[in-house]
Structure formats: structure tokens, C-alpha cells
N, C-alpha and C positions, 0 to 999 in steps of 0.2 A: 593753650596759647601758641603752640607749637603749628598748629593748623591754623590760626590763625596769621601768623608770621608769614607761613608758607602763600597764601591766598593776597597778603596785601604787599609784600615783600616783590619789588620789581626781580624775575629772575636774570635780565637780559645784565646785568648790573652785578650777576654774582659769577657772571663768566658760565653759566648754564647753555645746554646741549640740549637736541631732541634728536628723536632716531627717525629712521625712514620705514614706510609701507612696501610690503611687497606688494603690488599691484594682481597675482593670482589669486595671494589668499585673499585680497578686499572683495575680489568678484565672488570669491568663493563665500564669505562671512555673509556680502549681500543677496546669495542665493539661500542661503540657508536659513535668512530671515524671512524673507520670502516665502518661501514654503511652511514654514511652522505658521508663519502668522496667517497665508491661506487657510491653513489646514484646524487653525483654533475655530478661525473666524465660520469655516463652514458648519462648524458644530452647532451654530446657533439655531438654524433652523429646526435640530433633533431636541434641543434643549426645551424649545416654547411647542412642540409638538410631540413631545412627550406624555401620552396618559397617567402616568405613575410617577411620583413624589421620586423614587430611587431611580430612574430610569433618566429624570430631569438632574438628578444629582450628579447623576455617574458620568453624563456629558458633560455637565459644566466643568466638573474636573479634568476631564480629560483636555476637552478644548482650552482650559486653563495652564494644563501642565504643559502640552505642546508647546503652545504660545509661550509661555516661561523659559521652555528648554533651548525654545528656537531665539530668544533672547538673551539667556546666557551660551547658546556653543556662539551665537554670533559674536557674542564678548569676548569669549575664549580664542575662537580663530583670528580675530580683529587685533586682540594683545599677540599673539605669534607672530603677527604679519608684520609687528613694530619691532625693528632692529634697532639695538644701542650699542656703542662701543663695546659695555664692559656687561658680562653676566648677570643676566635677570632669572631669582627663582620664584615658584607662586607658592605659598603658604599653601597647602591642601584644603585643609580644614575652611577658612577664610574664602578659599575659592568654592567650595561646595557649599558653602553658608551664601554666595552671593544669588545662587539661582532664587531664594526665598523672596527678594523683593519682587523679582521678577515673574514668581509667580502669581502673588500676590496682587501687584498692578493688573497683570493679563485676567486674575481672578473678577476683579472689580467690573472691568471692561466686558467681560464675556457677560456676567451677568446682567447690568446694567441695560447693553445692547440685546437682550434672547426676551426683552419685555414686549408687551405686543405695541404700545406707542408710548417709547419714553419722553420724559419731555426734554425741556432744552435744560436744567438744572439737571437729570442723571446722564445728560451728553456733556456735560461739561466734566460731570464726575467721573464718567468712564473714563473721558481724554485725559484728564487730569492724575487719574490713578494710576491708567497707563505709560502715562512720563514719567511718572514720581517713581513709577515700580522700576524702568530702563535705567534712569538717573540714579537710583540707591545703586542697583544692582552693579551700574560702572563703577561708581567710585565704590563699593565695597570691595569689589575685583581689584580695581588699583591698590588697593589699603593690603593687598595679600603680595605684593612684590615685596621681594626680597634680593637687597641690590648694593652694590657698595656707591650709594648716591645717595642725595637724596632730591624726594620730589617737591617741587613747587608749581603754582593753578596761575594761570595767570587772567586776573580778577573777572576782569567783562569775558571772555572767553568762555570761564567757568560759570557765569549766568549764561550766557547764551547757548551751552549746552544745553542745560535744565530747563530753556525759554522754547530753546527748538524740540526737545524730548514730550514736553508736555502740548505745544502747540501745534503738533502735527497728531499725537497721540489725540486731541481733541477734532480734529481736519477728519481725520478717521475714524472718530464714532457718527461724526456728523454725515460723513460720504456714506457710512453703509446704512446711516436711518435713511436718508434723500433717496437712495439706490433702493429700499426698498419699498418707500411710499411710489413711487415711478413705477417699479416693474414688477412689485407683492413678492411675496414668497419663493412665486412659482422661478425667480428667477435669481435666487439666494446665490448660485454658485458666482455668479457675475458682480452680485453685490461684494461678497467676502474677497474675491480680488480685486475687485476695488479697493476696498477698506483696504488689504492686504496691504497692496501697494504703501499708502500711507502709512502703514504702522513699520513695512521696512524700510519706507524714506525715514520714520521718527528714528528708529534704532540707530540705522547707519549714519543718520546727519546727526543724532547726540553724541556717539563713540567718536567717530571721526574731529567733530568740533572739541569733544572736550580732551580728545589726546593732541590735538593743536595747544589746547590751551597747557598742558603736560611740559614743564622744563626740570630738568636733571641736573645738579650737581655735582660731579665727583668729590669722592671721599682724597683727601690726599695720602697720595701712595696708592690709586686703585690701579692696579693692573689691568691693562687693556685686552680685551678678548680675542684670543689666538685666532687665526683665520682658519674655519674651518668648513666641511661640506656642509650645507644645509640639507635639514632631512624633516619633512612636513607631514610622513605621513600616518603620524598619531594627529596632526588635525585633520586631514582629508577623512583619515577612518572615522573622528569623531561627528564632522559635519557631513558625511555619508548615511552616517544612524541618523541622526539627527532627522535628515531628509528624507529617508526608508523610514522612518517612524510616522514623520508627515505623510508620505504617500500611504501608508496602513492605515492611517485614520481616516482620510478621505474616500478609500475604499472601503472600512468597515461604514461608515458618513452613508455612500451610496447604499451598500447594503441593507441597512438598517432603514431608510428611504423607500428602498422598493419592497422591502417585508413590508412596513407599514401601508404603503398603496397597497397590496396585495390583500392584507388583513381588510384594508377597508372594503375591496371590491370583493372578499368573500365575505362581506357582513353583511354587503348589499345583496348581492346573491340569495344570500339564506334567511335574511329579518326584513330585505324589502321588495322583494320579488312579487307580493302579492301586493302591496300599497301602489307599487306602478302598474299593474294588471287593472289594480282597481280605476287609477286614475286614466287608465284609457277610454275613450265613447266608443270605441268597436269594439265588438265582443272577439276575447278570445280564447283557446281553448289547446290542452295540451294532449295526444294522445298518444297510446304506446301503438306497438305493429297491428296490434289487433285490433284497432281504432278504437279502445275506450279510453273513455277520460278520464285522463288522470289530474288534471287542474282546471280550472276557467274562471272566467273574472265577473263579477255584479251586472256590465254592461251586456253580457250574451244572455245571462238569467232572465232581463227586464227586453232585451229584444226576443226570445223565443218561448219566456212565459218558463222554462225548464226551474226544476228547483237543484241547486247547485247540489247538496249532501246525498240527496238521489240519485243524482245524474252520474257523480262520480264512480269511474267501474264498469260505469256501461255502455255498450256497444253504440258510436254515433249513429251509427245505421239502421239503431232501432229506437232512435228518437224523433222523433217529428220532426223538422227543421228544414223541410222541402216537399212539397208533395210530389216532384218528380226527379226525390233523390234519385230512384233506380237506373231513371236516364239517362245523368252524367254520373254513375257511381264507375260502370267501367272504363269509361274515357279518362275517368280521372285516377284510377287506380293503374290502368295502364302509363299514366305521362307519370306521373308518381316513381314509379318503378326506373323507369327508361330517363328522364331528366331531372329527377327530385322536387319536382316543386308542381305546381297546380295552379291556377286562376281564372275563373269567369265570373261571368253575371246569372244571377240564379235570379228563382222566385221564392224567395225563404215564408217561411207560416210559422206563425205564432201559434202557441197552443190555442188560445181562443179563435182559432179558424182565420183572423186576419192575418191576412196575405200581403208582401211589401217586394219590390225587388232588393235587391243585396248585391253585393261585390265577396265571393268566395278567394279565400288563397289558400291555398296550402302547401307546407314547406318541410322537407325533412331536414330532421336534425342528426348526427352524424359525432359520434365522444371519441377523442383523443385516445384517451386509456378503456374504452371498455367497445366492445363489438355492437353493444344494444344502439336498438336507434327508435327513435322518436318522432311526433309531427305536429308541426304549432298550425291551426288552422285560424283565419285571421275573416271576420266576418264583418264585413261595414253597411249599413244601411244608406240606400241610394234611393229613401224617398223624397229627397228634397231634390237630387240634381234632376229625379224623375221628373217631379214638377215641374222646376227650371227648364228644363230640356223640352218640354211643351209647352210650356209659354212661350218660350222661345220662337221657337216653332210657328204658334200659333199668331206672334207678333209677326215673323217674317212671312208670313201667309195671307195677313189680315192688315187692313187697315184703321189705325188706333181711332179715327173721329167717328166714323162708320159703323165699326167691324163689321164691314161688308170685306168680302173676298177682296185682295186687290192682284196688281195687275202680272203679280208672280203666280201668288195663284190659277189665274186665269189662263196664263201659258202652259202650266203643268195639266190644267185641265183639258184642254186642246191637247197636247201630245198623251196624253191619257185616252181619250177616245178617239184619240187615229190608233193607237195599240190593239184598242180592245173592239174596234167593231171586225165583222163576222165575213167582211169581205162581200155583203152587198150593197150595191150603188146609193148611199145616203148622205144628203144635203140637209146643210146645217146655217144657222143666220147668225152673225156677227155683227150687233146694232152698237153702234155708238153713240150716248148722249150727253150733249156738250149744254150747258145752261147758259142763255143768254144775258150778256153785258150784268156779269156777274160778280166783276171789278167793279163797275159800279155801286152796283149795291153795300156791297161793301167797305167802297171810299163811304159813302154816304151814310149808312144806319152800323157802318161797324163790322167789326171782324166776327165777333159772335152771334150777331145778326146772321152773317153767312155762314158759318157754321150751324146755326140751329136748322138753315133750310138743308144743306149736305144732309144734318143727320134726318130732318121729315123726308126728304125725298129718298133718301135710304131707305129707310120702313120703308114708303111706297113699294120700292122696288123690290125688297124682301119680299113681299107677299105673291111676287108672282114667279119666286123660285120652285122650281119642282124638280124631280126626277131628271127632266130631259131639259130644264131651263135653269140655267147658274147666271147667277149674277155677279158683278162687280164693281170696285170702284177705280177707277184707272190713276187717278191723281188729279188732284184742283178739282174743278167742276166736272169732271166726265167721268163719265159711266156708261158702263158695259152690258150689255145682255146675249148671252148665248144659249141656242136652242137648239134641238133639233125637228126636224121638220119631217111630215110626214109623205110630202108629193116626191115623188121620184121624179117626174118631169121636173126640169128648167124652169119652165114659164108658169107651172104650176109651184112650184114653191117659192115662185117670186111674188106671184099671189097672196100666199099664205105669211110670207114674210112680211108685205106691209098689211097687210091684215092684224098680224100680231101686234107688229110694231105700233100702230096707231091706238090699239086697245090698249097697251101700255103707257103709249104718249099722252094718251087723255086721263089718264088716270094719274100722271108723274104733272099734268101742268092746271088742275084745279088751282083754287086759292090756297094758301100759305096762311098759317096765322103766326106767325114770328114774333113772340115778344109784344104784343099787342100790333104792332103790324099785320097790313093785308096785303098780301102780295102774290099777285099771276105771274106765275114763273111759264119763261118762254124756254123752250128748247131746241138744238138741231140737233138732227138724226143724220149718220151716215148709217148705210147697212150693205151689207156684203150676202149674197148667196154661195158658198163653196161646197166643195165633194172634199172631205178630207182623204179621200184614197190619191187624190191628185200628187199628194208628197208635199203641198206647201205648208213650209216653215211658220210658225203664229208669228213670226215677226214679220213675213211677207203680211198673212192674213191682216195682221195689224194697221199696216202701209197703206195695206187698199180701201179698207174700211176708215182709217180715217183718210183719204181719200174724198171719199164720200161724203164726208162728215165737212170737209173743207168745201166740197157743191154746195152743203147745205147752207152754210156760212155765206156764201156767196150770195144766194139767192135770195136770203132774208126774209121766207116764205110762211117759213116754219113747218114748209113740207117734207118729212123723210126723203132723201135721195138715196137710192141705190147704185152700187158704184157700177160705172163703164171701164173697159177695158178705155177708151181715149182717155178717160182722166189720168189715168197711167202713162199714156202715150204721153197727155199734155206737159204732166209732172216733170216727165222727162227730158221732156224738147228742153221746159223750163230753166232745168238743173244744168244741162248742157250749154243754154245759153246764158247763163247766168256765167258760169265756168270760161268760157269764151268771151265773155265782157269782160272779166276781170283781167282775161289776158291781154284782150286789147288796149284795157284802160293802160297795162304794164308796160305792153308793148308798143306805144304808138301808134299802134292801128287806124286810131281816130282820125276827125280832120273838125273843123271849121269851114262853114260856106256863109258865108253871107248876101244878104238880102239886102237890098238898098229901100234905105227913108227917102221922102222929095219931100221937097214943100209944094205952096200952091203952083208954084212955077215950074214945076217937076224939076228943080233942081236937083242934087243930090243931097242932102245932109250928113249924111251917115249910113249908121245902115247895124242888121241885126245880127249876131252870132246866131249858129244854127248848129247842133252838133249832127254828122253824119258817119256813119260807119261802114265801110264797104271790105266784108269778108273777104278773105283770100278765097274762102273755096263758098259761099253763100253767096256770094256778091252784095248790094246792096241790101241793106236791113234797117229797114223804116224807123225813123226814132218813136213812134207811136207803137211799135212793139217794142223795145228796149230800154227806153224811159220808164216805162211802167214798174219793168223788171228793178232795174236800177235801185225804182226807189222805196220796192219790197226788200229787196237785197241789204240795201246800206251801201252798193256800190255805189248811189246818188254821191255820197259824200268825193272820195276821189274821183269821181268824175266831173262835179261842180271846180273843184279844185283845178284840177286840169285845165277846163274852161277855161278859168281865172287867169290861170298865170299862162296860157295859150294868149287871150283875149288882148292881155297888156302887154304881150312881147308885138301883138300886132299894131296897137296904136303907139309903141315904142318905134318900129321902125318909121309910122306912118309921121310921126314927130318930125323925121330929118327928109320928108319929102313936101317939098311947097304944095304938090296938090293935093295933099292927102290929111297935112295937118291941122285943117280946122275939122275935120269931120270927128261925127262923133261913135262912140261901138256901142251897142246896146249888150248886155250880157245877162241870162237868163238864171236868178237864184231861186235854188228851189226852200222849200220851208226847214228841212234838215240842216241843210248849208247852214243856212241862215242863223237858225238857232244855237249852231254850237259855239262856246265860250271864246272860240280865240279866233271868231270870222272877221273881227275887223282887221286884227294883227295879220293876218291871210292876207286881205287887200291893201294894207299898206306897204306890208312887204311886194306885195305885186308889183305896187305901182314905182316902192324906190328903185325894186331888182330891174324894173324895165324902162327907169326913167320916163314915163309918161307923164303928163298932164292931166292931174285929177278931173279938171273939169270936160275933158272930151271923154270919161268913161259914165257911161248910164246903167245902173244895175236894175234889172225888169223884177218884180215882186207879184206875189201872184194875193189874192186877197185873203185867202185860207190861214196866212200869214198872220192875219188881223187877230183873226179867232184863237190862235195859237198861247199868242203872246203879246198885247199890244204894249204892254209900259218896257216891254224888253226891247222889242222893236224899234220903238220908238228911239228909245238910247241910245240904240246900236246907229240906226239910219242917222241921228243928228250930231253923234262922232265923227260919222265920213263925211256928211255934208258941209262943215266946217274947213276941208281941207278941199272942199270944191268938188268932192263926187255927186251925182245926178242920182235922182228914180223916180222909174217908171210902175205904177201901178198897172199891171197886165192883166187881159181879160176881164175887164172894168163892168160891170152887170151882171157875171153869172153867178156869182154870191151871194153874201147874207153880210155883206160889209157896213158896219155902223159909221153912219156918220160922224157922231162924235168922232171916234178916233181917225175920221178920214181928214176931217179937219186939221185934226192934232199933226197927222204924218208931214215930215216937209217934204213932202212930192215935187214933182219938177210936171210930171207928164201923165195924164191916163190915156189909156188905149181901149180903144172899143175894142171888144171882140169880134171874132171873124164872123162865129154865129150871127149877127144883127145885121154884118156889112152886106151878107149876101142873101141876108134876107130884104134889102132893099128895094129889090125888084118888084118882090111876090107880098109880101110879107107885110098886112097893111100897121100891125104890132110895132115892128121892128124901126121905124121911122119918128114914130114919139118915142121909142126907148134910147134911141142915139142923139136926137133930139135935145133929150132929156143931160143923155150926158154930157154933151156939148156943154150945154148952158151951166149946167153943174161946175164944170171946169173951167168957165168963164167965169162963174161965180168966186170960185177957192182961186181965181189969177193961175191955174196950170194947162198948159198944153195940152193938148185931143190931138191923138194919134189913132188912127183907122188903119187893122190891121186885115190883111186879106181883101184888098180890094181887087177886083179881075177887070170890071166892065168901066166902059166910059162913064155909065147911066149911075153905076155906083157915086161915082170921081164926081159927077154933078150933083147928084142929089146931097153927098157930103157936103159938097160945098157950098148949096143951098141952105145947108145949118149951121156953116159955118166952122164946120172942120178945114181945114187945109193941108194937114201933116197927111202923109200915105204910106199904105206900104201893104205891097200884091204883087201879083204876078203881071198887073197892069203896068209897072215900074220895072217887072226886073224879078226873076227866078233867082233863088239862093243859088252862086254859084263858090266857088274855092276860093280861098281867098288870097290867091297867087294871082286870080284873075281880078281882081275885084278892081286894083290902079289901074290896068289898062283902060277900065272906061271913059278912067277919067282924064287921059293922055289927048284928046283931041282938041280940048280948051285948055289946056295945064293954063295956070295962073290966074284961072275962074272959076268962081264954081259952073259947072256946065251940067247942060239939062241932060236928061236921059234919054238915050234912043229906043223909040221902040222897036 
């Protein structure tokens, strides 16, 4: 009843005292806690890694007793550190009897947690044994004062001890299970301070809270306690051991840690040494100084046919396992010696005679404690990457639709017999064949279709490979044949060359039978005669033959061309002017001339753009050489361009002059122009950028146009036309122009061509063809314009059919179009005729 009084009995009401903390020994009480409870906690991992019943015993006590002792010296130094007025003794007995809880909680805990996954019911129990064991253990220590006072708990205080003892004691079985599903075993030492941590917050925040809750009453009559020195160091000594006992355990912990790794990696050593030999695919093999073997594994028996119980003992060098061991036997006993180690590529043999290549190592081994030494030779078979390595090979050489040679190949073979001929004068033929409109066939009957003819006309060409003749395939449709020739004259093995060359070509262009198809396949040939002693490069060779190949293309004869030094020449002019156009187009170089229109009255109407180009260092260069170019190049495109936005800055200016602004510009699109996606946005841009008047610009259209792309065209043409741009249909009769869609186009204008205008003289044809088109374009309601007229005789007979529009050098030579208003400066404010 007396403890019970004490618990419910307000002490604040009986005139009750509390002492003071020394703040070194708290630091000290809570290092001490600290350490033990590290030092238990680390035990766990020796406990559940223990093979032996006694061995799992003997740790859990230990890490049980640590942790107990480190929870009662924590109690013990934590009551010294509490000063009270009057004299405090501890009952012996009662004090040594307090460690028992405390072991006993730590007991529970250690065990609980050293399970390999306990669940959430033995974490609750560890925590809870662990508070319950700190909790006894205080208040039994309290129960051993002996004092002229007495004690009273004051109530919620005294639960919140026993609430904070048990509920951090539970924080910390829970932190080191979490700690170690997260980082496993391997990282135990990290988990136990963890946990540590919380099991010395549990100690320190129960002692501390429940000696808060601790009030004292004096006995009446106690004498107050004399002031005297303080002297602590029976607890430093004691929480010294304490902590020197922890740190023993931790280092017996390690030790007992690295024995066990140790024991493990010499079990492996000695009971699995040959299970991993075995699980190796290379063969390997152990031998002493005197190269017999003394180990080797299933994998070298089944690669060299040896029987393992035989073989051990004896001499490698008198086993089979190389036919030309002797070969590298010194090279390799020498690097041996001199570097310790060895490796090449061998040809190892099987006792049954089969022969493989292999990958040889060998490696000395070298003992700590003993002088002997050792050599592990490590044997891998390299028949697969053998294979690998030629197919390889064989793909980068060959061509996969074909496997005919391709065109790497065929370079290695050229500098291969420049190497190897003998140094006399020999001429060799480099034929290139290209299969014609072979795109075609393909849009049309299929990809496989072309494919099936690649691979028949392949065969063909296989069969007439020899010695002194290789073939190939270059890429897409072209193929190669290389020969050598037997004429040492020039003129004589250019003989021989198309002589070949045709016996081949008539054999490569019979019928085809494809898939049930019949098909004549046409071919061009270029061919090349060379002297490989010359020094030229097979990429020259290459250039020039096809070259050749590019004549034949030209000529569409289906006759082999042999290449000329001028196709060379020409190629190059080409490149150079090609180079030079671009820069002109960049640089401004260009100009504008225009050509004046009349009507019947030879007034002026307008008049044609014309583009001209006059080199700095070529001078004038014909648009009928550079057009062409242009519009193989793809320079056609910025140069149309240019035109364009040239054309409209000119009837932009010609807007703010009275004699200039009804006239109209003609401007010439070619079919590229034409067709790219954003040519209308091009000219409307022109015409806002230059403020002109849609309807004084006429764009000339060539009929090829038609063929191209009529419902495109057509789109495109009736977008401008809505905002009042004009066209001219150009060159009106030299095509294959369908009516229909001639109909369909909204033209403004056809133009005869020049060809017909000057054949009006002579020409008795040419008169019903113009004729013809007059009436034509009376019929569709558009305008006849006669382009190139020179003579008067022309000028009448036109106009005996009823042309009236003109445009010649009868009118007026294209001139700059700086010059072009001054003509018209004599009448300003009419239109005025032209002078001739």
C-alpha cells in the first residue's frame, strides 16, 4: 500500500525535493549505452551464422550480457550523476540483483532479432522485453537507495517512462529488421548502429524521464550533506570497463567474422575446386615445372579426346594436343621464364585426327609460403569465332542477293594484280554493265521480280568467270567484269575488248523468264582499256569506266562505248561549270535581258525575261550550255528562283513609271520549279515583296509539264490565276501534249515555236502546223504568240493565219533590262511601235 501511496500521492504537496544531473556523467552514462548496445547488437550476425548449437549459444549470451551490463553501468553512472542534499547509499546486494532484468530484456531482444525473418509479433516482443527488462532494472536500482527520505513517482511520469522504455525499445528491433531487409547481412555493422542508437535513446530517455518523475521527502531531523570535493572516479573506472568490454566484443565479433570467411574460402578451395573446373567450357589444366599434369577439368578431356586418370603425371609435351607443338614449344618456354605468362592462337588436334583452331594461355603460378611454382594452361576453342570470322569476311566481300563479288572486292582485286604482275606491259578491260529502265520494271512487276532478274543475270555472268576474268556486282543494277587481255598493242586490245565485251552482252541480254514473265533485258556497257603498271588508283579506273558507261546511257544504242580521254575532259569542264554556276547564281553574276512582244501594230506589249550570264574570266556563256547543266544539277531550282524574284522587282519598278506600267514580263518556269510544294507561296511572296500587279506577270510553261503532273498543275496554275497571274504555254507543238488536259489548263497564251516560225519560208510542213495551231487557240479563245520571227516573209505569212502577237529579232534582240525603258522614252504616254 506503501508503493502505492507513494505513486498516487501528489509529492509537490508534501513539500518534496529533486536533485540535479551532472551533465559529464549524462554524456558519459549515454556513451556507455551506446557502446554496449552496439556491441550486443553486432553479435547478431555471429549468432544466425553460427554452424553449431554451442557456438549460436555462446553469442547470444554474450551479446545478451554486454547489452545488460551496458544497461545497468548506464543506470549506475546516471544515479551518481543525480545530486540530493542529504546522503544517498545503494544497498549492494539489490544493486547486483538489478542487472538481472536487464539481462534478461537484452536476452529476449538479441534472440528474437538473430532469426533470419521475424515477423511483426517477435518485433513487438523483442521491443517490448527490451523496455520491460530497462524499466524493471531502474526501478529495482531505485528500490536499493538508502537515504534519510523518502521516495515518491509521480503518476503520468512513472508511465511515461515504462511507455518511452518499451516504445523506442520496439523503434529499435523494428530499425534493425528494416536495416537489414534494405542492405542484408552484408551490412550488419550499419544496421546494429542503427538499432544501437535507439536502444540508447530507449535507456537514456527511460532513466532520465523516470528520475524526473523521482521526488524526495526529507525525514525530519535529516541532516544536510556537508559540502564536499566530488570524486567520480569509481564511475569513469566503471564505465571505462564497461566500454573496453564493448570494444573486446566487437573485435572478438570481427575476428570470429573473418575466421569464418576464411574457413569458407578454404572449403571452397579444397571440396570445390574441381565442380568450378568442371563448370568451365575451356579446358583447363594444372601443371608442375616439368609440365605434367597434375589436374584438368571434363571440358579439355572432351576437346582433346585425352583420358583424364591417364593423362595425369604426364609429360604435356608428350601428349597430342598440337601437331606443331615443337614450334611454339621454345617461344613459349622462353616468354614463360622471362614474363610468366604465354598466349596465342594455335591449331590444337583431337586424338581422333580432327583438327580445330584454339586460343593457348599460359600462366605461372607463384606460393606465398613455399618456393615450388606451378602453371595453369587455359585452352578455349575458336571454332565458332573461326566461322564467324569468315563469314564475316565473306559477307564484307560478297554481295548477299548475288553472291557475286561486290565492289570491295573488286578493288582488292585490281590492287592485287598491280602487286603481283612481273613488270611486263599488260592491258586489262574494266567493262561496266548497267540494266536498262530497270526502275521500271520494278515499279511495275515488283521488287522481287527485279531481284529474280539480279540474281539470273548473275549466274549468266558467273559462268564466264575464269582465271584471268572476275566478276562482280557493283550495287543496284550494275555489274562489273574484269579481264585480262592478251594484245599488248593499244589498238589491238581494244579489239579484243569489245569482242569480249559483246560475247558477254549477248549472252547477259537473251530472254528472262521471271516468275512467269518474259522479259529482254537491255543493257549499257562502258569499258575502259588500262596498263595497270600506269599507277592508277581503281577508284580513278572506276571514274573512267563509268564514264563510259554514262556515253552509253547517252546514246541509247545499246552499243558498248569505250571510254575517251575527252569524256574526262568533258566531265570536267562540266564539274567546273557546274561549280561556277553556283557561284554565280550566289554571287550575282547573273543578269536579265529582255526581248520585246509587238502586236500586229509592232507596238510593244511587253516582252520576255531571258536569263544571261557573262563570266568574269569566260565572258559570255550561252544559256543553251548552262541551262542544261542547271537542270541536271538541281541548280535549275535557285536559279528559277532568282528569275522570279529578279522578274518582279522589275515590273515592281515598271508599276511607278506611266510608260512602262501597262506592259507585261513573261517569265520562263521550268518543270522542277514548277513542281516543288511551295511554288505558289514563292510567287506570292514575289509579287507582295515587290508590290507588282498580278496581272502584268505571265509565267511561260513548257508542255513536258503536262506529262509530269496534270491534276497538280492544274491546282497549282488555277491558285495564281485567281489573283490575276497569266500563262503561257511555250513551245506549243514539239510534244505529246494531250488535249484533254489542254483544255482543262487556264492558259492565257500559246506560243508557236521557233522551229516552225523559220521554217516558214522553206518548209512546206511547217505552215499547216502553225496553221493548225492558230486555229487551235482561236478555238480554246487564247492568244498565238510566234516566237523567233527574223524576216518580214515570216511577219506576213503569220499574219495570213492570223497570228498577230510576235517576238524575233525582227522586233528587237534581247537586250538588259536597264535598257529596255529607253525605248520606250520617245512616245512616253503611248504605247509606241518599235524601231527597227
Amino acid at each position: 500500500m506503501t508503493i502505492l501511496a507513494n505513486l498516487l500521492l501528489d509529492p509537490r504537496s508534501l513539500e518534496a525535493v529533486q536533485g540535479e544531473h551532472h551533465l559529464p556523467l549524462v554524456l558519459v552514462s549515454w556513451a556507455i549505452a551506446l557502446a554496449a548496445s552496439y556491441a550486443g547488437l553486432d553479435l547478431i550476425k555471429l549468432v544466425s551464422k553460427a554452424q553449431q548449437a554451442r557456438w549460436r549459444r555462446l553469442w547470444l549470451f554474450a551479446g545478451a550480457g554486454i547489452m545488460g551490463l551496458g544497461v545497468w553501468s548506464m543506470h549506475f553512472t546516471g544515479m551518481h550523476a543525480y545530486k540530493l542534499d542529504f546522503a544517498v547509499h545503494h544497498d549492494p546486494i539489490l544493486t547486483l540483483l538489478s542487472i538481472v532484468p536487464a539481462v534478461g530484456g537484452s536476452l529476449v531482444a538479441v534472440a528474437l532479432l538473430a532469426r533470419e525473418e521475424p515477423s511483426h509479433t517477435e518485433l513487438l516482443l523483442a521491443g517490448t522485453g527490451l523496455g520491460l527488462g530497462i524499466g524493471m532494472m531502474h526501478y529495482t536500482g531505485m528500490a536499493a537507495m538508502h537515504m534519510p527520505a523518502s521516495l515518491y513517482h509521480e503518476f503520468w511520469l512513472f508511465l511515461l517512462s515504462l511507455f518511452v522504455a518499451v516504445g523506442l525499445g520496439v523503434a529499435s528491433a523494428y530499425a534493425y529488421r528494416l536495416c537489414r531487409q534494405e542492405w542484408g547481412m552484408r551490412r550488419a555493422k550499419t544496421c546494429a548502429f542503427i538499432s544501437a542508437m535507439f536502444v540508447s535513446l530507449a535507456i537514456c530517455s527511460m532513466h532520465y524521464v523516470a528520475m524526473r518523475a523521482a521526488w524526495f521527502v526529507p525525514h525530519p531531523g535529516a541532516a544536510p550533506l556537508p559540502p564536499t570535493a566530488e570524486s567520480h572516479w569509481l564511475i569513469y573506472l566503471i564505465g571505462s570497463c564497461v566500454v573496453l568490454v564493448a570494444l573486446l566484443t566487437v573485435v572478438a565479433a570481427q575476428a570470429q567474422r573473418r575466421l569464418h570467411v576464411s574457413e569458407q574460402h578454404e572449403h571452397m578451395m579444397r571440396r570445390r575446386l574441381l565442380e568450378v573446373l568442371s563448370a568451365l567450357h575451356d579446358g583447363v589444366a594444372v601443371l608442375d615445372e616439368q609440365a605434367r599434369i597434375r589436374l584438368s577439368n571434363a571440358a579439355l578431356e572432351k576437346m582433346l579426346g585425352w583420358d583424364i586418370e591417364r593423362a595425369v603425371g604426364q609429360s604435356a609435351w608428350k601428349l597430342v594436343f598440337a601437331p606443331n607443338s615443337e614450334a611454339f614449344k621454345g617461344p613459349l618456354l622462353r616468354t614463360l621464364e622471362k614474363k610468366g605468362e604465354w598466349s596465342g592462337l594455335i591449331e590444337a588436334q583431337h586424338c581422333g585426327g580432327k583438327r580445330f583452331p584454339a586460343w593457348l594461355s599460359v600462366s605461372r603460378v607463384t606460393y606465398a609460403d613455399s618456393e615450388e611454382r606451378d602453371y595453369v594452361a587455359l585452352l578455349s576453342d575458336r571454332s565458332a569465332e573461326h566461322m564467324a570470322q569468315q563469314r564475316i569476311r565473306y559477307l564484307a566481300y560478297h554481295d548477299t542477293l548475288t553472291e557475286l563479288p561486290n565492289r570491295r572486292a573488286l578493288q582488292e582485286r585490281l590492287t592485287k594484280d598491280k602487286q603481283y604482275q612481273n613488270g611486263e606491259a599488260t592491258l586489262s578491260l574494266l567493262a561496266l554493265f548497267d540494266i536498262d529502265r530497270f526502275k521500271i520494271l520494278n515499279d511495275s512487276l515488283g521488287q522481287d521480280i527485279g531481284d529474280e532478274l539480279l540474281r539470273q543475270l548473275a549466274t549468266r555472268l558467273r559462268r564466264w568467270a575464269a582465271e584471268d576474268i572476275y566478276v562482280a556486282r557493283l550495287d543496284g543494277n550494275e555489274f562489273a567484269l574484269l579481264a585480262q587481255l592478251s594484245a599488248a598493242q593499244e589498238t589491238a586490245a581494244e579489239g579484243e575488248a569489245r569482242a569480249l565485251t559483246e560475247r558477254v552482252l549477248v549472252s547477259l541480254t537473251t530472254e528472262y523468264q521471271l516468275h512467269g514473265h518474259t522479259y529482254l533485258c537491255r543493257l549499257s556497257v562502258g569499258m575502259l582499256v588500262f596498263d595497270l603498271h600506269h599507277g592508277t588508283m581503281p577508284a580513278h579506273l572506276f571514274k573512267r569506266a563509268g564514264l563510259a558507261l554514262l556515253e552509253a546511257k547517252r546514246q541509247r544504242d545499246g552499243t558498248p562505248q569505250l571510254f575517251r580521254p575527252e569524256l574526262e575532259q568533258e566531265r570536267e569542264m562540266r564539274l567546273t561549270l557546274e561549280r561556277e554556276l553556283r557561284h554565280a547564281i550566289d554571287k550575282g553574276e547573273l543578269s536579265l535581258y529582255l526581248q520585246p512582244q509587238v502586236d500586229a501594230l509592232q507596238c510593244i506589249i511587253g516582252a520576255e525575261a531571258l536569263v544571261r550570264w557573262q563570266h568574269p574570266v569566260r565572258g559570255f556563256i550561252s544559256p543553251s550550255e548552262f541551262i542544261p547543266l542547271a537542270e541536271e544539277s538541281g541548280l535549275i531550282l535557285p536559279l528559277g528562283y532568282w528569275v522570279l524574284q529578279e522578274g518582279c522587282r522589275l515590273l515592281g519598278e515598271w508599276r511607278q513609271r506611266p510608260d512602262c506600267c501597262d506592259l507585261k514580263l513573261s517569265l520562263n518556269v521550268s518543270v522542277r520549279q514548277f513542281q516543288q510544294p511551295d511554288f505558289v507561296d514563292q510567287v506570292l511572296s514575289a509579287i507582295y515583296r515587290h508590290d507588282v500587279a498580278p496581272g502584268r506577270l505571265t509565267l511561260e510553261l513548257t508542255e513536258s509539264l503536262l506529262l509530269k503532273d496534270p491534276e497538280g498543275t492544274i491546282e497549282k496554275m488555277g491558285l495564281l490565276r485567281r489573283i490575276g497571274v497569266s500563262f503561257a504555254l511555250d513551245d506549243f507543238g514539239t510534244g505529246y501534249s494531250s488535249l484533254f488536259y489542254l483544255k482543262s489548263l487556264p492558259l492565257d497564251t500559246l506560243k508557236i515555236d521557233i522551229a516552225f516560225v523559220r521554217g516558214l519560208s522553206h518548209d512546206t510542213q511547217s505552215t499547216p502546223i502553225a496553221a493548225a495551231i492558230v486555229a487551235l487557240g482561236r478555238s480554246l479563245e487564247l492568244a498565238v504568240i510566234a516566237e523567233g520571227v527574223e524576216t518580214e516573209m515570216q511577219r506576213a505569212v503569220l499574219a495570213g493565219l492570223g497570228c498577230f502577237l510576235y517576238q524575233g529579232y525582227l522586233f528587237g534582240r534581247p537586250m538588259p533590262a536597264a535598257d529596255f525603258p529607253p525605248i520606250l522614252e520617245p512616245l512616253a504616254g503611248e504605247t509606241p511601235p518599235i524601231a527597227r
